[in-house]
FIDO-159445 format. One line per field, with one value per residue: residue number from 1; x, y negated, z negated of N, C-alpha, C, O in turn; residue in one letter. Coordinates in Angstrom, 3 decimals. Each point is the difference from the previous one (the first is absolute). Layout:
<rs>
nr = [NUM,...]
n.px = [X,...]
n.py = [Y,...]
n.pz = [Z,...]
ca.px = [X,...]
ca.py = [Y,...]
ca.pz = [Z,...]
c.px = [X,...]
c.py = [Y,...]
c.pz = [Z,...]
o.px = [X,...]
o.py = [Y,...]
o.pz = [Z,...]
rest = [A,...]
</rs>
This chain:
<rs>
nr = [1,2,3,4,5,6,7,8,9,10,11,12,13,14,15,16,17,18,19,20,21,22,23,24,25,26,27,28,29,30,31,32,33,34,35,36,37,38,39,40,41,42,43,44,45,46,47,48,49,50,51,52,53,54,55,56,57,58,59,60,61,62,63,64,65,66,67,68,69,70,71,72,73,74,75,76,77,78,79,80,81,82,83,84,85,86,87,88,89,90,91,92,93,94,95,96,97,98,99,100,101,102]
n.px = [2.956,1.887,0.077,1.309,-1.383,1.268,-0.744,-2.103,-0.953,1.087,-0.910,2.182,1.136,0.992,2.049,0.919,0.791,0.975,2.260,1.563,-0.042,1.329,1.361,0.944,1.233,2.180,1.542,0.604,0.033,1.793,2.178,-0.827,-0.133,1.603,-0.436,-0.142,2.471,1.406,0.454,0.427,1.945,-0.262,1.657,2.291,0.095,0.680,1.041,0.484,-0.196,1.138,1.432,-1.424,-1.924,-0.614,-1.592,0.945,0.740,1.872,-1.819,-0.918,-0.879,-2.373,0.704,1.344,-1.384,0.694,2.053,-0.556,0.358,1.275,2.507,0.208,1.032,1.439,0.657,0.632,0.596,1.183,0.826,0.434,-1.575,-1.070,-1.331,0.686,1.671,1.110,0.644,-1.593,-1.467,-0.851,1.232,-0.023,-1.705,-0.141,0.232,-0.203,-1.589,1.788,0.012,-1.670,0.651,2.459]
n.py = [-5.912,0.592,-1.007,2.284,1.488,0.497,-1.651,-0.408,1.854,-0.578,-1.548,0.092,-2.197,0.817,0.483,-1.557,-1.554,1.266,-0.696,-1.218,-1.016,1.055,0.058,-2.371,1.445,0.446,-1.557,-1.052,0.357,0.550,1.603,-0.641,-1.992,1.637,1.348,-1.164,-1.369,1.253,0.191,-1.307,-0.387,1.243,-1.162,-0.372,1.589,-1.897,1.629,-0.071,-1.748,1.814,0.760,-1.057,0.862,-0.167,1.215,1.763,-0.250,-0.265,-0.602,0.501,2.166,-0.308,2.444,-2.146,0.973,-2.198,0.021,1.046,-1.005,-1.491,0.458,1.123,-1.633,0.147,1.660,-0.061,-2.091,1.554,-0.398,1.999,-0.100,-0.014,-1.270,0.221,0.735,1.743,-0.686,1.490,-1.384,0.617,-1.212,-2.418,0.402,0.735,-1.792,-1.998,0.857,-0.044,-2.233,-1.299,1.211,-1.175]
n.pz = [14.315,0.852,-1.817,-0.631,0.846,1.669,1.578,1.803,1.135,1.953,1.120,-0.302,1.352,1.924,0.430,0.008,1.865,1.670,-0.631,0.106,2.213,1.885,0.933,1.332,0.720,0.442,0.894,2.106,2.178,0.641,-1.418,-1.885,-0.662,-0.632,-1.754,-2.125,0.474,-1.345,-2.252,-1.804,-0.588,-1.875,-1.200,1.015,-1.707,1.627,0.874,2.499,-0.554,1.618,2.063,1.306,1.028,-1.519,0.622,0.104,2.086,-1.282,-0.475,-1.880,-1.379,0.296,-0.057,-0.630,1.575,-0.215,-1.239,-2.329,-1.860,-0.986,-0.696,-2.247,-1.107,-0.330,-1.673,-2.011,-0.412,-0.601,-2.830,-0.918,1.307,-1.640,1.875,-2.036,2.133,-0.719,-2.082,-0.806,0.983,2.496,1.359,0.319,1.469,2.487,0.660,0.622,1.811,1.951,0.707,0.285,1.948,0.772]
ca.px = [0.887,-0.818,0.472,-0.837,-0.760,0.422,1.053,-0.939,-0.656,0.658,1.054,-0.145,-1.022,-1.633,-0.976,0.227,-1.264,-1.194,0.152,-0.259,-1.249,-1.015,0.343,-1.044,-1.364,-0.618,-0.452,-1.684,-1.017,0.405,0.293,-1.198,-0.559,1.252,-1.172,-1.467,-0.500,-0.305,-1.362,-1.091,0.303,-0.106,1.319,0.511,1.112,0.975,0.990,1.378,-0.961,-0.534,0.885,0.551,-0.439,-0.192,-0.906,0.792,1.312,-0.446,0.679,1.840,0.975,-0.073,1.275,-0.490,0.887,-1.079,0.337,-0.188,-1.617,0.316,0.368,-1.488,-1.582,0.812,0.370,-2.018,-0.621,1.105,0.157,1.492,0.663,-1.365,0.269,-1.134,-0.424,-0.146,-1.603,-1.068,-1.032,-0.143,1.027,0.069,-1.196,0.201,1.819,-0.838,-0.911,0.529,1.054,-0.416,-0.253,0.863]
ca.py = [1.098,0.822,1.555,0.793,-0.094,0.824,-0.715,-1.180,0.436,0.501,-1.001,0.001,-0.986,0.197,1.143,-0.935,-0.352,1.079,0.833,-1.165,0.626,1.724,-0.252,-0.511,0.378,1.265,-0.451,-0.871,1.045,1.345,0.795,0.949,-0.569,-0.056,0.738,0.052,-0.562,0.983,1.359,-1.036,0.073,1.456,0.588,1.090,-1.036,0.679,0.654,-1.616,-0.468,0.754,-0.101,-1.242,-0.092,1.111,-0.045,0.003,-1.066,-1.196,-0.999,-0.701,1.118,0.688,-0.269,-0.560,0.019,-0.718,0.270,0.948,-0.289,-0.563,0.787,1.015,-0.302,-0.590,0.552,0.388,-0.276,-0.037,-1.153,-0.186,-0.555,-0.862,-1.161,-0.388,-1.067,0.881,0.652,-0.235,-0.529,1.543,0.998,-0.325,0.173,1.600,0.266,-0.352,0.699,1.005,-1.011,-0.294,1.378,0.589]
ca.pz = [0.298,0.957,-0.951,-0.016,-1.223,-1.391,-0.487,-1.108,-1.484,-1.141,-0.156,-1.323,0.092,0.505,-1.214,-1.305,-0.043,-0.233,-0.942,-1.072,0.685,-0.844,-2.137,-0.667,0.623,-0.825,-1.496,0.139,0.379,-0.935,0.625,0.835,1.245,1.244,0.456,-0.168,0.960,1.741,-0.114,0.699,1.781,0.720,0.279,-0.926,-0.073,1.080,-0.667,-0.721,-0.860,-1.876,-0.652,0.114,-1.163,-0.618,-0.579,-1.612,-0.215,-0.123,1.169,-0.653,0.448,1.387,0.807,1.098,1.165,0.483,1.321,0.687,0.820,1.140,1.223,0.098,0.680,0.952,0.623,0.486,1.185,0.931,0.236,-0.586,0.994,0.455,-0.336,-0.423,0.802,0.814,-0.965,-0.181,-1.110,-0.277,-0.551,-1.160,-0.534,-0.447,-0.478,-1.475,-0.244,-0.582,-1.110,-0.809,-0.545,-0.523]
c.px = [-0.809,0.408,-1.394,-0.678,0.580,1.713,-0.206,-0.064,1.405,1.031,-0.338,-1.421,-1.455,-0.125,0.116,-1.843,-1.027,0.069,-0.958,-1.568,-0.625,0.366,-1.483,-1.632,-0.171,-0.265,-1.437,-0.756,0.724,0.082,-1.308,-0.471,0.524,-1.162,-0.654,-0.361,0.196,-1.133,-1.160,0.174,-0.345,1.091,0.418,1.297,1.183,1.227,0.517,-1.525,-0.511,1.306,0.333,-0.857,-0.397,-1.122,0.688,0.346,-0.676,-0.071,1.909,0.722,0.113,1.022,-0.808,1.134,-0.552,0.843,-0.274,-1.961,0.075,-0.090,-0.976,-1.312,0.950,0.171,-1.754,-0.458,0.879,0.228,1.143,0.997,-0.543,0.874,-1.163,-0.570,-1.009,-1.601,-0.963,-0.852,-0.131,1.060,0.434,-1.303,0.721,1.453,-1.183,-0.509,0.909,0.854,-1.258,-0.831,0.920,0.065]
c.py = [1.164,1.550,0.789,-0.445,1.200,-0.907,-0.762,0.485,0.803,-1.077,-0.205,-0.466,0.505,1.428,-0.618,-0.249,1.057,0.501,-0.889,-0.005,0.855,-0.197,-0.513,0.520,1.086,-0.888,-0.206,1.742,0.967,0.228,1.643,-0.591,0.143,1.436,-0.373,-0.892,0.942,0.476,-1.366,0.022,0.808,0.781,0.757,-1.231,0.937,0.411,-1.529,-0.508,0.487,0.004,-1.198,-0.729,1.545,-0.568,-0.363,-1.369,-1.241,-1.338,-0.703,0.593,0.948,-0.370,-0.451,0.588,-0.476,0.608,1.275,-0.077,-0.947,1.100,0.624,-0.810,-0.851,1.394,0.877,-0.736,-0.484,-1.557,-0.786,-0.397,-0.917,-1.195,-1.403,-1.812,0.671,0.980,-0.996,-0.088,1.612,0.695,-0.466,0.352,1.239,-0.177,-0.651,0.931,1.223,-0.123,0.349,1.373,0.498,-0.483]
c.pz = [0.554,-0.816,0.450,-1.963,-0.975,-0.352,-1.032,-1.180,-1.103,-0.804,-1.696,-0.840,-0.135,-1.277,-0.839,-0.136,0.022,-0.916,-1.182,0.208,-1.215,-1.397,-0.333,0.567,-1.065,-1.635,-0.325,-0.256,-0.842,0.808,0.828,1.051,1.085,0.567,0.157,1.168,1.207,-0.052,0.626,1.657,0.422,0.523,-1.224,-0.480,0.028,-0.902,-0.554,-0.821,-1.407,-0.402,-0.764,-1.745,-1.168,-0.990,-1.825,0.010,-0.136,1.222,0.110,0.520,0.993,0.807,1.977,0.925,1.150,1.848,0.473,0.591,1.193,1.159,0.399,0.998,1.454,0.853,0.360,0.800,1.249,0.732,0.033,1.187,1.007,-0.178,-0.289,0.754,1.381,-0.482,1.053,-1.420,-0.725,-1.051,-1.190,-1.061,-0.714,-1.036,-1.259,-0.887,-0.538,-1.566,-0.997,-0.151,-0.803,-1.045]
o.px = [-1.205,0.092,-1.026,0.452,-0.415,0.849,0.605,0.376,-0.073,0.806,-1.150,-0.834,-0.888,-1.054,-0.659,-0.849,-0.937,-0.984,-1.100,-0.680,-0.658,-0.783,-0.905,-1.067,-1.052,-0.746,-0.738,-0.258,-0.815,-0.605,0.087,-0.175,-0.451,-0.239,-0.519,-1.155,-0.556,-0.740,-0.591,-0.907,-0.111,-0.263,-0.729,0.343,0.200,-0.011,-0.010,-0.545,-0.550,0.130,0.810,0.586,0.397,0.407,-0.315,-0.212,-1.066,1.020,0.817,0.778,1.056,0.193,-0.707,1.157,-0.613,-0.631,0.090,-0.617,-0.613,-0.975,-0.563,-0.826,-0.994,-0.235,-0.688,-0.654,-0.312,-0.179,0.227,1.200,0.378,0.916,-0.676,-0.762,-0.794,-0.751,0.372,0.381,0.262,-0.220,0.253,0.316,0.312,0.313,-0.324,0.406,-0.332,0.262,0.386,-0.697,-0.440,0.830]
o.py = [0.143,1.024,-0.544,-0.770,0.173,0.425,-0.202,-0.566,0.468,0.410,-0.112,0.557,-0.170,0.198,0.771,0.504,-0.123,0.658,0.381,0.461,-0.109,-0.086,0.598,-0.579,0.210,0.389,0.334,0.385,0.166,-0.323,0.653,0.794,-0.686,-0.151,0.192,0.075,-0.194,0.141,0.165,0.198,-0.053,0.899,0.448,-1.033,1.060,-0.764,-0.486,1.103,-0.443,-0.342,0.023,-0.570,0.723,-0.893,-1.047,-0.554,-0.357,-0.103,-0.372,-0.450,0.549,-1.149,0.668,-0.215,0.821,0.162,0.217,0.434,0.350,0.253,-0.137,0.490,-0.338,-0.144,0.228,0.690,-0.950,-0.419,-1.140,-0.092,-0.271,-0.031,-0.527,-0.820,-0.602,0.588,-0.955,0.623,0.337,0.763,0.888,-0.056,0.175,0.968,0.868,0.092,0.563,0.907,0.959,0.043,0.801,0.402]
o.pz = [-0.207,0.677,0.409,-0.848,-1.146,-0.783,-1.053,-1.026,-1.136,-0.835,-0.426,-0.713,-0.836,-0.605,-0.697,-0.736,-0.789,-0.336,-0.400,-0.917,-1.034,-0.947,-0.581,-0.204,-0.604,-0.899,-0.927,-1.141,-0.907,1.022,1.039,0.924,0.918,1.198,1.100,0.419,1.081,0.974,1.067,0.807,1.225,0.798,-0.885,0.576,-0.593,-0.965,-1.131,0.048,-1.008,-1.176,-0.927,-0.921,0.914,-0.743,-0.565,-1.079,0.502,0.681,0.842,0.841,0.313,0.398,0.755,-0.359,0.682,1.044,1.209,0.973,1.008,0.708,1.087,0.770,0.643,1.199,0.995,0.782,0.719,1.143,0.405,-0.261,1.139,-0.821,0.884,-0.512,0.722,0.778,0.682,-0.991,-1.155,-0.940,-0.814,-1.188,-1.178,-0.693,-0.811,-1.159,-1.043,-0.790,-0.667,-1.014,-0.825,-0.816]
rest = [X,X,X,X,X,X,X,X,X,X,X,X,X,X,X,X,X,X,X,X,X,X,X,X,X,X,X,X,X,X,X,X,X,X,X,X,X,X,X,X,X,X,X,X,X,X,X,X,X,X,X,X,X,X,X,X,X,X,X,X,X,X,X,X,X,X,X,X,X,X,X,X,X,X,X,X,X,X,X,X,X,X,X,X,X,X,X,X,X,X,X,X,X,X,X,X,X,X,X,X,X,X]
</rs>
């Protein structure tokens, strides 16, 4: 199918899975590791990422809004209308690299 990528990424389906995802990532590593891996990168951790985890919360209960970080990083790298037959190797790197700073 030839959808833009802010169609892809919002389909129930697909946040289920990023959601479920980050759950188990923050189980494995703790919830502090959502900084401590920007501060290693040499970045900042971006508004949707701190909202998203809060240093206090447990991995269980941290309220997940996996569609507002979606949009956020979809709309930060002005992708959200992008069609993902039409990307380059380049542009999926950068759409990666921005997914796993948020």
């Amino acid at each position: 199918k030839n959808k833009p990528l802010r169609s892809i990424f919002t389909t129930k389906s697909v946040l289920k899975l990023l959601e479920e995802n980050y759950r188990t990532w923050l189980a494995v590593h703790g919830p502090g590791a959502v900084g401590a891996a920007a501060a290693a990168a040499g970045g900042t951790v971006p508004a949707a990422a701190a909202a998203v985890a809060p240093p206090s919360a447990t991995p269980s209960a941290a309220p997940v809004d996996m569609k507002a970080v979606v949009l956020g990083v979809l709309e930060e790298t002005s992708m959200a209308q992008q069609r993902a037959a039409k990307m380059d190797l380049d542009d999926f790197l950068l759409l990666l690299e921005r997914f796993n700073a948020a």
